[in-house]
C-alpha positions as CSV (number, residue, x, y, z in Angstrom):
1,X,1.4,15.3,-50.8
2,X,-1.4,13.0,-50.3
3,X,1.3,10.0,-50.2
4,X,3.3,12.1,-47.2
5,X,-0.2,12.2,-45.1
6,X,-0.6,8.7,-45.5
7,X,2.5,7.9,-44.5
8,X,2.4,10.6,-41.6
9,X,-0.8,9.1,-41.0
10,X,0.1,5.6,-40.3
11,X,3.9,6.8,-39.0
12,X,1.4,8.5,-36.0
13,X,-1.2,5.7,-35.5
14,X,1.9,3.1,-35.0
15,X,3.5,5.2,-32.5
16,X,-0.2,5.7,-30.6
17,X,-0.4,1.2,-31.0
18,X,3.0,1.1,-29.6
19,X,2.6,3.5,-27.2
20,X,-1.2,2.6,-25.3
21,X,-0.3,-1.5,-26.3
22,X,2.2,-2.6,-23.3
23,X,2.2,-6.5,-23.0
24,X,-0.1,-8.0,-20.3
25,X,-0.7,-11.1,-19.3
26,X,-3.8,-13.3,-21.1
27,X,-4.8,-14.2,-18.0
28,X,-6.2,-10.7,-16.6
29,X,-9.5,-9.9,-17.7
30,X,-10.4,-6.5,-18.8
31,X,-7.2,-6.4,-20.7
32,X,-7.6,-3.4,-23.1
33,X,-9.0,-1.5,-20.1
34,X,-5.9,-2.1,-18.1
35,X,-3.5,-1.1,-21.2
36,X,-5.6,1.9,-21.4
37,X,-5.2,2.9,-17.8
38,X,-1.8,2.4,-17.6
39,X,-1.0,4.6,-20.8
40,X,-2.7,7.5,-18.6
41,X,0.0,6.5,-15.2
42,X,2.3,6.0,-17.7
43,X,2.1,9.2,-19.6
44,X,1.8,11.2,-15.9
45,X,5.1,9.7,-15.0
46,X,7.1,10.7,-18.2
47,X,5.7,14.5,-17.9
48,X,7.3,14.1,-14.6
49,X,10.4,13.0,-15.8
50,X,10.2,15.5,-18.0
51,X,9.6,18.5,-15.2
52,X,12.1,17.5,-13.4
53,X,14.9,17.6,-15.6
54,X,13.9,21.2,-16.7
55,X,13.4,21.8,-13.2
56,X,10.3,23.2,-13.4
57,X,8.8,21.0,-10.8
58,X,10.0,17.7,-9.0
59,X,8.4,14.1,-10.0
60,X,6.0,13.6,-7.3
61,X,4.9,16.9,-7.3
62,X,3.6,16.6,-11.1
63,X,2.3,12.8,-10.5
64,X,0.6,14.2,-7.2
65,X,-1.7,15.3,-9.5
66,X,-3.7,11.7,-9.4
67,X,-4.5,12.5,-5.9
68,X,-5.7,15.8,-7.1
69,X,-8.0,14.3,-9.7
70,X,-9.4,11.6,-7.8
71,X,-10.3,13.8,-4.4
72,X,-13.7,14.4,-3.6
73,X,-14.8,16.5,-0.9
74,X,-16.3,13.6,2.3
75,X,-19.9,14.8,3.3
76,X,-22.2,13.0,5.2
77,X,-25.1,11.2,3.7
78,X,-28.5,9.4,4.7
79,X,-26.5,6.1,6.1
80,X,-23.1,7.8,6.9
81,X,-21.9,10.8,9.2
82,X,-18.2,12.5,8.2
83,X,-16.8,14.6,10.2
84,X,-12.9,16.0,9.7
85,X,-11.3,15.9,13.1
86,X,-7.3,15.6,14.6
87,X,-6.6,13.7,16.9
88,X,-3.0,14.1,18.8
89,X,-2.9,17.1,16.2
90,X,-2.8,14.4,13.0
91,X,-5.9,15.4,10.4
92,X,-8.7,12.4,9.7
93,X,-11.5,11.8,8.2
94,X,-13.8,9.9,10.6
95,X,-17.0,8.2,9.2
96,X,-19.8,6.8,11.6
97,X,-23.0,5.2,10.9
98,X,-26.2,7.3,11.3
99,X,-28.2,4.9,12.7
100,X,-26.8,1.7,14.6
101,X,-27.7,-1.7,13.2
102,X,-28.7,-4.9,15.2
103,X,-29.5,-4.9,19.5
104,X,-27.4,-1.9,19.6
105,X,-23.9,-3.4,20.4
106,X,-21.2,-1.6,20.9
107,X,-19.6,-1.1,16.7
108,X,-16.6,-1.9,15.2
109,X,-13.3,0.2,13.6
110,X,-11.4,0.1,11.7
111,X,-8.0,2.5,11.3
112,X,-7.3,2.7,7.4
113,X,-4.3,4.1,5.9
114,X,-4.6,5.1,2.3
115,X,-1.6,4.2,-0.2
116,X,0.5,5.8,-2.5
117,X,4.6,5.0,-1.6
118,X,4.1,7.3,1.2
119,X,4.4,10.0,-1.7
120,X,1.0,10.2,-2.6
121,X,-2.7,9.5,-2.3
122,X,-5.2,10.7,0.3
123,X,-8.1,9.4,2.3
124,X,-10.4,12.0,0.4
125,X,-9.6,10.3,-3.0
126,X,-13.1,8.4,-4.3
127,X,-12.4,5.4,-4.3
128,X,-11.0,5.5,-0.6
129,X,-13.9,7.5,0.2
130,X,-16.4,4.8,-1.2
131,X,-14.5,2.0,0.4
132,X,-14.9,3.6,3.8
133,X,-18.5,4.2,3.2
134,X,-18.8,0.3,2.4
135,X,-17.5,-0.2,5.6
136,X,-19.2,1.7,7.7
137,X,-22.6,0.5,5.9
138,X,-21.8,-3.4,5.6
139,X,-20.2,-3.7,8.9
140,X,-21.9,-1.3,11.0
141,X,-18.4,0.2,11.7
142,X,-16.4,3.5,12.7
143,X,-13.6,4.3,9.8
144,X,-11.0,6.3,10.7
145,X,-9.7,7.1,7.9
146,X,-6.0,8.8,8.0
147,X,-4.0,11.6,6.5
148,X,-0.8,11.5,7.5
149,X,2.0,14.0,6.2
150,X,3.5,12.9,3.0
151,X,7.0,12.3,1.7
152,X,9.5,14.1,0.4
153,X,7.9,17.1,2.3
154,X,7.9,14.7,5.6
155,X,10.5,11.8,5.2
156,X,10.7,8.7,7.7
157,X,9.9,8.2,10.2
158,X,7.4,11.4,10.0
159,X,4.4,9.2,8.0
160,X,4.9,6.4,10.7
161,X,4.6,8.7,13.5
162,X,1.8,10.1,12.2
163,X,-0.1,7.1,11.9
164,X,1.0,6.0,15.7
165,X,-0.2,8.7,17.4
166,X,-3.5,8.4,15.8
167,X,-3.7,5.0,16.7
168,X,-3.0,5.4,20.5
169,X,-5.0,8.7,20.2
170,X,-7.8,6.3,19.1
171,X,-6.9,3.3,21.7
172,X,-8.0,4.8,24.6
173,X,-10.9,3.9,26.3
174,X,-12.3,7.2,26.6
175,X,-12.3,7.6,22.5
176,X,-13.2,4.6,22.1
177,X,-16.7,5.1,24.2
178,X,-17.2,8.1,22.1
179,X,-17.5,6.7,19.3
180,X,-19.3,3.6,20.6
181,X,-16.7,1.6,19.6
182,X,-15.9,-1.7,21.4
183,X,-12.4,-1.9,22.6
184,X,-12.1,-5.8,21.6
185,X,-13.1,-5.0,18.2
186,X,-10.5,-2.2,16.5
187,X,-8.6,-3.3,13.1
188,X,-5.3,-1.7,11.6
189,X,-5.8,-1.8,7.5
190,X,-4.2,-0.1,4.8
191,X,-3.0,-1.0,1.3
192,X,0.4,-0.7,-0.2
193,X,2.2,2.1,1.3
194,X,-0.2,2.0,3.8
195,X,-0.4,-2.0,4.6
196,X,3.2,-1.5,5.4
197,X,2.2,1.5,7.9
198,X,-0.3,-1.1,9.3
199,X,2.2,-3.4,9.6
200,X,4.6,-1.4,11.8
201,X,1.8,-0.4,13.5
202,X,1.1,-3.9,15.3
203,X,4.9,-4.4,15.5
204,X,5.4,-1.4,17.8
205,X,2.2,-1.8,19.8
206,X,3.4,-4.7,21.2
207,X,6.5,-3.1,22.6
208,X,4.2,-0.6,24.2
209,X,3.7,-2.0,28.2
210,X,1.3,0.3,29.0
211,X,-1.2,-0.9,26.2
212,X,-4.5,-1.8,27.4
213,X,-6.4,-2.1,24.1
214,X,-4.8,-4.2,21.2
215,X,-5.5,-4.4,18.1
216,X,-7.7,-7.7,16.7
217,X,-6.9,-7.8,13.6
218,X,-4.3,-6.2,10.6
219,X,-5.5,-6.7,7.3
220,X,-2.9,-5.5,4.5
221,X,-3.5,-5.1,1.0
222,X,-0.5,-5.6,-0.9
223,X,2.0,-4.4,1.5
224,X,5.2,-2.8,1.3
225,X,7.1,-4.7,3.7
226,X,11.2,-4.3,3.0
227,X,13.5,-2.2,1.2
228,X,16.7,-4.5,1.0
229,X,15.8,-6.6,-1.3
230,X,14.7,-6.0,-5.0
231,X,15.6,-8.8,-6.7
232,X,13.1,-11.1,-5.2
233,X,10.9,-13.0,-8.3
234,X,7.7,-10.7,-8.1
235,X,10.6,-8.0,-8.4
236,X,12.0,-9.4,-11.7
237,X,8.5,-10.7,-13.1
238,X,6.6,-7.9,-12.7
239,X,9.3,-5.1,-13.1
240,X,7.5,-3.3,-16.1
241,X,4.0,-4.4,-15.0
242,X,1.0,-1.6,-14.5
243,X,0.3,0.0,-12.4
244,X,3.5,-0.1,-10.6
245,X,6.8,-0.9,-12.5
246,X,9.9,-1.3,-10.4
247,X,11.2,2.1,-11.3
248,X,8.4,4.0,-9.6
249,X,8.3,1.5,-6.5
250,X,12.5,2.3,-6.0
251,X,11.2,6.1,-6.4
252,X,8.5,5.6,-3.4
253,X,11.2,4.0,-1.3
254,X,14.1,6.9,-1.7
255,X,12.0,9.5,-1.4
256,X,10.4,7.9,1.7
257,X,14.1,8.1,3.0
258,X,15.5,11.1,1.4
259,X,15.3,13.6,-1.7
260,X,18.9,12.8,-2.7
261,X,18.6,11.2,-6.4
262,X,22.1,9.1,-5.4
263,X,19.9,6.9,-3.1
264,X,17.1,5.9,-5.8
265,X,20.2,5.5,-8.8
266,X,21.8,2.8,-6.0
267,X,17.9,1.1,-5.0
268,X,17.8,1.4,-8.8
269,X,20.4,-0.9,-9.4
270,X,19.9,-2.7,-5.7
271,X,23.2,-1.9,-4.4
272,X,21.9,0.6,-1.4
273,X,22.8,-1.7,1.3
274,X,25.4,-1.2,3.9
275,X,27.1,-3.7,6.0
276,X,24.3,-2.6,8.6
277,X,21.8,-4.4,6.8
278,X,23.8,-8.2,6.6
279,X,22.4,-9.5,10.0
280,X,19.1,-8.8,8.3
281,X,19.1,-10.4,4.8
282,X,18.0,-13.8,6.7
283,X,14.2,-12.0,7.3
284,X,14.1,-11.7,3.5
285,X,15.6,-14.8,2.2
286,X,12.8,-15.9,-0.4
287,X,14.0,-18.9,-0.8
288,X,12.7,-19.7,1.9
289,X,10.1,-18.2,2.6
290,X,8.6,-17.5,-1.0
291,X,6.2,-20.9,-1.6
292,X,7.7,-22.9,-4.2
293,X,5.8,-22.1,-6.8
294,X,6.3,-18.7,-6.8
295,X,10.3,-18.6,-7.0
296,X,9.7,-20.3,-10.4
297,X,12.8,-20.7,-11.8
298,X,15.1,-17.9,-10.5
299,X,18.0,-18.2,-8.0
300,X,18.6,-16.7,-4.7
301,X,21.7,-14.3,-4.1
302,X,22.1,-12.2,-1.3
303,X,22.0,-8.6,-2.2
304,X,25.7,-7.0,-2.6
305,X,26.6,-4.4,0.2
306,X,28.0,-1.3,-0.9
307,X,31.0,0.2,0.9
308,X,29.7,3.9,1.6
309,X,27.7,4.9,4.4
310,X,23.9,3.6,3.7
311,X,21.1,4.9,6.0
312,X,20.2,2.9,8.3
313,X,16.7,3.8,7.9
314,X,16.5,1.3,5.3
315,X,17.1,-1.3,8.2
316,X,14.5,0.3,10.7
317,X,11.7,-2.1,11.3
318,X,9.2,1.2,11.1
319,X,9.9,1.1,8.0
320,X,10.9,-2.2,6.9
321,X,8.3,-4.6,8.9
322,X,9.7,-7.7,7.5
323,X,13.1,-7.3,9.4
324,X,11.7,-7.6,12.8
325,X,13.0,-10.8,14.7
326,X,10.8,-13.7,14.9
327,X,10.1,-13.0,18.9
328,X,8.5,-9.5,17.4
329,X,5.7,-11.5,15.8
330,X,4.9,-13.8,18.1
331,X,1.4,-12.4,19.6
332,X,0.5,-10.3,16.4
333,X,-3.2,-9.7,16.0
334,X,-4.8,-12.1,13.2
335,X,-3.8,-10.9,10.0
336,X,-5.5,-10.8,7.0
337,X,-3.2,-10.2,3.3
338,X,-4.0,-9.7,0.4
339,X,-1.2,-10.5,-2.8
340,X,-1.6,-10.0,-6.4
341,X,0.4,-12.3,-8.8
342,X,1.4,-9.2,-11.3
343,X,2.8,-6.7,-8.6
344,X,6.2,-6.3,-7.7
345,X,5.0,-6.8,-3.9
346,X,4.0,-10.0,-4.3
347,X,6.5,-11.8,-2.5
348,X,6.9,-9.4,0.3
349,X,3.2,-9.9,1.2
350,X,3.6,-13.4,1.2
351,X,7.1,-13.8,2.8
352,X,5.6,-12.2,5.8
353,X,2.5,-14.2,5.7
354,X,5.1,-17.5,6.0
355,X,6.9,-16.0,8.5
356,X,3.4,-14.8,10.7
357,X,2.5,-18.4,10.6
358,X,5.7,-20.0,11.5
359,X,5.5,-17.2,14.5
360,X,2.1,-18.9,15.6
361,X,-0.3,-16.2,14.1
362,X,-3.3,-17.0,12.5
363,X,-3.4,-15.8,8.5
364,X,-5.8,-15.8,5.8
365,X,-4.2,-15.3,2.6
366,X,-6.0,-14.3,-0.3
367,X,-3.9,-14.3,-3.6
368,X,-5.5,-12.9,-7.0
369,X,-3.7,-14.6,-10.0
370,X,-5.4,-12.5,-11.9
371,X,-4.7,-9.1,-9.8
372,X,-2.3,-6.3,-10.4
373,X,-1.5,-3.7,-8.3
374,X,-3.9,-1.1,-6.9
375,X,-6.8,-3.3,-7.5
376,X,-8.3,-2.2,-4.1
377,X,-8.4,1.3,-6.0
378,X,-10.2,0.9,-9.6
379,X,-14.0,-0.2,-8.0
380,X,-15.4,3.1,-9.9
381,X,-16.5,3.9,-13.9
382,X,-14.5,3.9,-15.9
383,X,-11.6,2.3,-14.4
384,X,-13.9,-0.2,-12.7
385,X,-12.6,-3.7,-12.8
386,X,-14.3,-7.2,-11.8
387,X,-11.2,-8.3,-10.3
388,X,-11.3,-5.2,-8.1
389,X,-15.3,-5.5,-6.8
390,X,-14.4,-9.3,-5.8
391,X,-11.2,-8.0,-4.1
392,X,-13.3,-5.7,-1.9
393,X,-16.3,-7.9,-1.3
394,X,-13.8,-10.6,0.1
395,X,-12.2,-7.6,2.4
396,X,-15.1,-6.5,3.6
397,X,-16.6,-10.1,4.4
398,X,-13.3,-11.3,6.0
399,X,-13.5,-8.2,8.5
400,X,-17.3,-8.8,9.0
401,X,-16.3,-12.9,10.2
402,X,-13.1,-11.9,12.0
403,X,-13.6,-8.8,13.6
């Protein structure tokens, strides 16, 4: 008996090595800590699975319990007023300093869209909320802080429009003077899902006429930028890399579009193209505009085309920023992006930051060789990581020179 709990015993403490122990690269620090928190995204998503084939309850509504578990409830403090508003009938979270800084100047904003695949996440979540708070405090700023409906509930364009109204809701001068904000001085930021939002954002501005306050800057956090291509390197590199393997990233993108499971098996397997999307593939070739050193030492194909009817959602700029035509970029607001070498949106991140410059726009590009995905998120105890705080301090000091 004693020889059949040993055995049990080390039978069950291989399976717990070989499940927590994924392989990540020597070069991130904290690596035990990372391993640790992806066994916990890891374990979410396989419940998920799970639920959904029993049918109990569909994938994103078991992993929407992250957002559940991080949320905090916003409240002002002795530096910081919160208030919960809507404006053009969209919820936010607005966050103001108590007491202005300096000769009284008119303040900053900044527009921030939370991430999450446009599935998940929430401006309330801790780590969102502290980041806003840093803003406000370091930059003597106004956050407006987002919470736009969420897919598969809301599909595209429903997120997007969300996010537009509140801008233009926030662009006029009237609201603006509110707030004491001064019109020269607004930012568009948001990270993943929501860089891409930030994105599209600019984009359409710009086709707006009537527009009498722009944007200054965009700063996106490892953006989302295009959903016809996932066979770029960062795609193939960083496939089964935490925090976001390709598998949950294809998962974002269909639901984004639509709940039918046909449309993720396809992005799965990256033949969900249609011939509506081969005038485009030249916005997304990465060999050429991936930096050498990043293609590494894998080929360029152009992504097959299948013969049914794709949406062509997939080819909507709103959604897919990196598509726009080069005359679309020509007058963006400076941008500020931020890529991490083990994501699978690396190379989106910086194709567009290649193709901003060659459109004339000024670009600061910070790249992490040592950052994964989410970084932006995992500034607090216990999932607290040094290559998170320095992420953040550079954000916030870029926006404090550039804005």
């Amino acid at each position: 008996m004693r020889s059949r709990g040993a055995v049990f015993l080390v039978a069950m403490c291989a399976l717990t090595a070989y499940y927590i122990y994924w392989p990540i690269p020597d070069n991130i620090e904290e690596r035990w800590k990372l391993m640790l928190t992806d066994c916990f995204f890891r374990t979410l998503s396989h419940v998920a699975d799970f639920s959904e084939l029993l049918g109990l309850k569909d994938y994103m509504g078991v992993m929407m319990l992250i957002t559940i578990m991080e949320t905090v409830e916003p409240v002002s403090d002795e530096q910081v007023k919160v208030a919960q508003e809507r404006f053009d009938g969209v919820e936010v979270m607005v966050y103001e300093p108590k007491q202005d800084k300096g000769t009284g100047m008119k303040r900053r904003a900044v527009i921030y869209l939370h991430g999450g695949g446009w599935c998940l996440g929430s401006s309330k979540m801790a780590p969102y909320d502290l980041l806003s708070r840093q803003t406000v405090t370091e930059l003597n700023a106004v956050v407006v802080a987002v919470e736009y409906r969420l897919a598969p509930p809301y599909h595209f364009p429903v997120p997007f429009e969300d996010v537009y109204h509140v801008v233009k809701y926030f662009l006029q001068l009237d609201v603006l003077a509110r707030y004491k904000v001064d019109p020269e001085r607004v930012a568009v930021s948001g990270d993943s899902a929501g860089g891409n939002l930030a994105a599209a954002v600019s984009q359409q501005l710009q086709l707006e006429p009537n527009q009498s306050v722009k944007l200054k800057v965009q700063a996106l956090i490892y953006p989302v930028m295009q959903a016809l291509d996932f066979n770029t390197p960062s795609y193939q590199q960083n496939k089964d890399m935490p925090i976001l393997p390709f598998t949950l990233m294809a998962r974002f993108w269909s639901q984004y579009f639509t709940s039918d499971l046909s449309f993720f098996h396809a992005m799965l397997t990256n033949t969900h193209n249609g011939a509506e999307s081969l005038a485009l593939f030249k916005y997304i070739n990465w060999s050429i505009f991936l930096p050498e050193p990043y293609r590494k030492d894998y080929n360029y194909s152009i992504p097959s085309v299948s013969k049914e009817k794709i949406s062509l959602r997939i080819v909507d700029p709103r959604a897919s920023p990196l598509l726009v035509p080069d005359e679309m970029l020509y007058g963006l607001p400076k941008a500020y992006i931020i890529t991490c070498e083990y994501d699978v949106l690396r190379d989106d991140g910086m194709m567009y930051a290649t193709r901003l410059r060659l459109a004339g726009v000024n670009v600061t590009h910070d790249h992490y060789e040592d950052g994964f995905h989410g970084i932006i998120m995992f500034t607090l105890w216990p999932t607290d990581f040094k290559v998170a705080l320095r992420s953040t301090e550079n954000y916030l000091q870029w926006l404090k020179e550039n804005l």
